[in-house]
C-alpha positions as CSV (number, residue, x, y, z in Angstrom):
1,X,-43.3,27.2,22.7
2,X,-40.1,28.9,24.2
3,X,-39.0,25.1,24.5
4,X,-39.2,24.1,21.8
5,X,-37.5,27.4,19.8
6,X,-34.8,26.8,22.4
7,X,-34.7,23.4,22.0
8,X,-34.7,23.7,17.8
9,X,-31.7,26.6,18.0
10,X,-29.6,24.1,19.9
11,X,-29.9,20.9,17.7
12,X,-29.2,23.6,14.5
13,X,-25.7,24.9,16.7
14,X,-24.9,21.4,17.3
15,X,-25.8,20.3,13.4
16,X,-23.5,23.1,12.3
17,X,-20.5,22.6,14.9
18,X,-17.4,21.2,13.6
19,X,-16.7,17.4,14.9
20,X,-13.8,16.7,17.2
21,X,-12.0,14.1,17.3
22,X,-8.9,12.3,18.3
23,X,-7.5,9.4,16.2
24,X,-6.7,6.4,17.6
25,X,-2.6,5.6,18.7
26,X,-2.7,2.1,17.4
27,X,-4.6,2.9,13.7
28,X,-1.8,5.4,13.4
29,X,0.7,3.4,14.5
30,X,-0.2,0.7,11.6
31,X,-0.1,2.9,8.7
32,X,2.8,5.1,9.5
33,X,5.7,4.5,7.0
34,X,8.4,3.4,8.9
35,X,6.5,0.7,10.5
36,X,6.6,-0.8,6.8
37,X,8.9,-4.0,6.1
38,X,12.1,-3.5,5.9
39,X,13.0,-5.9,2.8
40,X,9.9,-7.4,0.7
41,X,9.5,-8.7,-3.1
42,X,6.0,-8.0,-4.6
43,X,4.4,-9.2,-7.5
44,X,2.2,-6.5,-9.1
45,X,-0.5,-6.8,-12.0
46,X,-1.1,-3.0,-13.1
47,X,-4.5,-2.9,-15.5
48,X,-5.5,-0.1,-17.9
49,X,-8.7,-1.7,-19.6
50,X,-7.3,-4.8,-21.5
51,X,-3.5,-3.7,-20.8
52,X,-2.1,-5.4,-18.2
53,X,1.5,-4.8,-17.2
54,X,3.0,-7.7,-14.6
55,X,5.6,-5.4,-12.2
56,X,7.9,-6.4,-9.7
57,X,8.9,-4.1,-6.7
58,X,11.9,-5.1,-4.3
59,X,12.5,-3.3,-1.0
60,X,15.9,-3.5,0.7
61,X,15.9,-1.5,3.6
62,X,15.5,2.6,2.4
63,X,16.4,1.3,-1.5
64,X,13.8,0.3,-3.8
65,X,13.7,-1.8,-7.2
66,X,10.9,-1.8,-9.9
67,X,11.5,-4.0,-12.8
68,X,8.9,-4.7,-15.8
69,X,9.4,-6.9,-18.4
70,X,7.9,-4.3,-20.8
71,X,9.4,-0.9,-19.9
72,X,12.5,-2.3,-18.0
73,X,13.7,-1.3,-14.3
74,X,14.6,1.4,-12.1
75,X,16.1,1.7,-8.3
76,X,15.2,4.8,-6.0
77,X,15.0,5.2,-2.6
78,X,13.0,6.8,0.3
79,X,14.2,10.7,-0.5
80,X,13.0,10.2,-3.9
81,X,13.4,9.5,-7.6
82,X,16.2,10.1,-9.4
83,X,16.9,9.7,-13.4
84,X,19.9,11.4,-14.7
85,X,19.5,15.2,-12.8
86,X,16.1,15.0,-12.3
87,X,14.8,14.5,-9.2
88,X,11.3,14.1,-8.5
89,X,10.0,14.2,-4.6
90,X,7.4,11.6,-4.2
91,X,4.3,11.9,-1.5
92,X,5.3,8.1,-0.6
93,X,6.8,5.0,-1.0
94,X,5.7,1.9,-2.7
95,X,4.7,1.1,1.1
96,X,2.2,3.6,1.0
97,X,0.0,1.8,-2.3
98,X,1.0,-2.4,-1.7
99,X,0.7,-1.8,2.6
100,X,-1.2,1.6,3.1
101,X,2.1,2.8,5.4
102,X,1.1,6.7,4.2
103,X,1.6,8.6,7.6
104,X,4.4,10.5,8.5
105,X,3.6,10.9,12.1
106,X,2.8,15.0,11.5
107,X,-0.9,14.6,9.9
108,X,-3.4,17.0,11.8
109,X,-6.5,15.4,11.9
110,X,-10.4,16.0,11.4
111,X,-13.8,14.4,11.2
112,X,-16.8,14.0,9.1
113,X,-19.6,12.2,9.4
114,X,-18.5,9.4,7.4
115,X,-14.9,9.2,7.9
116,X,-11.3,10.3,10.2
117,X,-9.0,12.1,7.8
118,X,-5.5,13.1,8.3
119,X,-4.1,15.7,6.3
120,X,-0.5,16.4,5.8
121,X,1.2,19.6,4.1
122,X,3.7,18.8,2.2
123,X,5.9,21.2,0.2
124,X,4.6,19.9,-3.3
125,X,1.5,17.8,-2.4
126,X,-1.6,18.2,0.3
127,X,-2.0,14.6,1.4
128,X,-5.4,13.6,2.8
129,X,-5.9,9.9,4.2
130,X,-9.5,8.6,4.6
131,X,-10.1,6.3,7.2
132,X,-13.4,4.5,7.7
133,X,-14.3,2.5,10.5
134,X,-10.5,2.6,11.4
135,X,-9.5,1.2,7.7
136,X,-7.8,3.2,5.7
137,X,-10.1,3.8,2.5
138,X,-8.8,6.3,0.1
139,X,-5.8,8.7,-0.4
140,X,-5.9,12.2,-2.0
141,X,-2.8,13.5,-3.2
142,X,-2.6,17.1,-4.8
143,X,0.2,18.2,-6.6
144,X,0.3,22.0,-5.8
145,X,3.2,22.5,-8.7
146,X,0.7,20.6,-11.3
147,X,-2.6,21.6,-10.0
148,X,-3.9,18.0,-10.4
149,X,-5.4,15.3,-7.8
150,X,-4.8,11.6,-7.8
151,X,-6.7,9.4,-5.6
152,X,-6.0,6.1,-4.3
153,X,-9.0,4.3,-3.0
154,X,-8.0,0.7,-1.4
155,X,-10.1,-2.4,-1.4
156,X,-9.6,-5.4,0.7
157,X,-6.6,-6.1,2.6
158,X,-5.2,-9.4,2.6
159,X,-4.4,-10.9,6.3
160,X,-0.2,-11.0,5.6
161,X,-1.0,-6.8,5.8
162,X,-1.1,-5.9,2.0
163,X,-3.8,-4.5,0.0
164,X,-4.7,-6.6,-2.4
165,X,-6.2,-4.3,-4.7
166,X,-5.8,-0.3,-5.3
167,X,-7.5,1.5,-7.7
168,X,-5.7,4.9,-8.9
169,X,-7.4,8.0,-10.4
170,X,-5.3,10.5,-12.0
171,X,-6.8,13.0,-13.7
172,X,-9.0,11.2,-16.2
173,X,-6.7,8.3,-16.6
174,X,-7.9,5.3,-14.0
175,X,-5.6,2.0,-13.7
176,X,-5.6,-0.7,-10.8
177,X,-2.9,-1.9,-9.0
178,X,-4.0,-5.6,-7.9
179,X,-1.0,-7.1,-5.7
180,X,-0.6,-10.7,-6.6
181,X,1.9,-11.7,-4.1
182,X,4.2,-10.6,-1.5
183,X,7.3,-12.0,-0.1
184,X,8.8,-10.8,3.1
C-alpha cells in the first residue's frame, strides 16, 4: 500500500511539474526575420465575408511597398510605419504574415503539452509564437497600449516557403490573408 501512495504522489508531482524544453536551432533559424528575402513581389487576396480586396506587397531590402487598387499605396520600412508624424511601431514585418519570419532571436521559450511557444516582450506588444510539431501554427500579438489581442493562425505552407493562407482575428473582426503568388 505504501507503494502504491508513493508511487500515486510521484506521478501527481510529475503531472503538475512545469515542462522543459529546448527549441530546436534550425526551427528557429527558419522563422527568424532576417532570414526573410531580401527583395520579393506578392500577390495578396485579403477576404472579409464576400469583400475581397486584391493587395500587392513589394520588398526591397529594409523598404516595403503595399499598393491596392481600392484604397491606394503606401511604403514603410522595417522600424515601422510612418504617415505624416505618426508613427506606429509594428510587432513585424509583412515577412512575419506571407513567410512566418516572426522571431527576433530574443524569444524565451516554454512548453505545453500540445505545442513550443516563444514569447517575446516587446515595449507595446507580448508576442507569443505557437509551434506544433516544429511548424509554426499561430501568433498571438497583444497590444499592451490598446488592451486587445490579434491572432494569426497559419494554414499550409507552400513549398517556395510562404504561407499560403493566414487567417487573422482581431478583436471580433476576422479576415484571411490567402497569398496568391510570390515572386522572388
Amino acid at each position: 500500500m505504501k507503494k502504491l501512495a508513493l508511487l500515486l504522489a510521484f506521478g501527481f508531482v510529475l503531472s503538475c511539474a512545469p515542462l522543459l524544453c529546448r527549441p530546436d536551432q534550425t526551427l528557429l533559424l527558419n522563422h527568424l526575420e532576417d532570414r526573410a528575402p531580401e527583395k520579393y513581389t506578392s500577390q495578396l487576396l485579403i477576404s472579409y465575408g464576400v469583400l475581397k480586396v486584391p493587395v500587392k506587397v513589394e520588398k526591397d531590402k529594409d523598404k516595403y511597398r503595399v499598393e491596392s487598387a481600392r484604397f491606394g499605396g503606401f511604403s514603410f520600412d522595417k522600424k515601422g510605419l510612418c504617415l505624416n508624424v505618426v508613427c506606429i511601431d509594428l510587432p513585424f514585418s509583412p515577412d512575419g504574415i506571407i513567410f512566418g519570419k516572426t522571431l527576433t532571436g530574443e524569444e524565451k521559450p516554454s512548453c505545453t503539452s500540445e505545442a513550443l511557444i516563444l514569447s517575446r516582450d516587446a515595449d507595446a506588444y507580448l508576442v507569443k509564437h505557437y509551434f506544433v510539431n516544429n511548424q509554426l501554427a499561430k501568433v498571438e500579438v497583444f497590444d499592451k497600449k490598446k488592451d486587445r489581442l490579434i491572432t494569426l493562425t497559419y494554414g499550409q505552407k507552400a513549398p517556395e516557403g510562404y504561407y499560403r493562407r493566414v487567417k487573422v482575428n482581431w478583436e471580433d473582426l476576422t479576415f484571411t490573408i490567402n497569398v496568391e503568388e510570390v515572386k522572388f
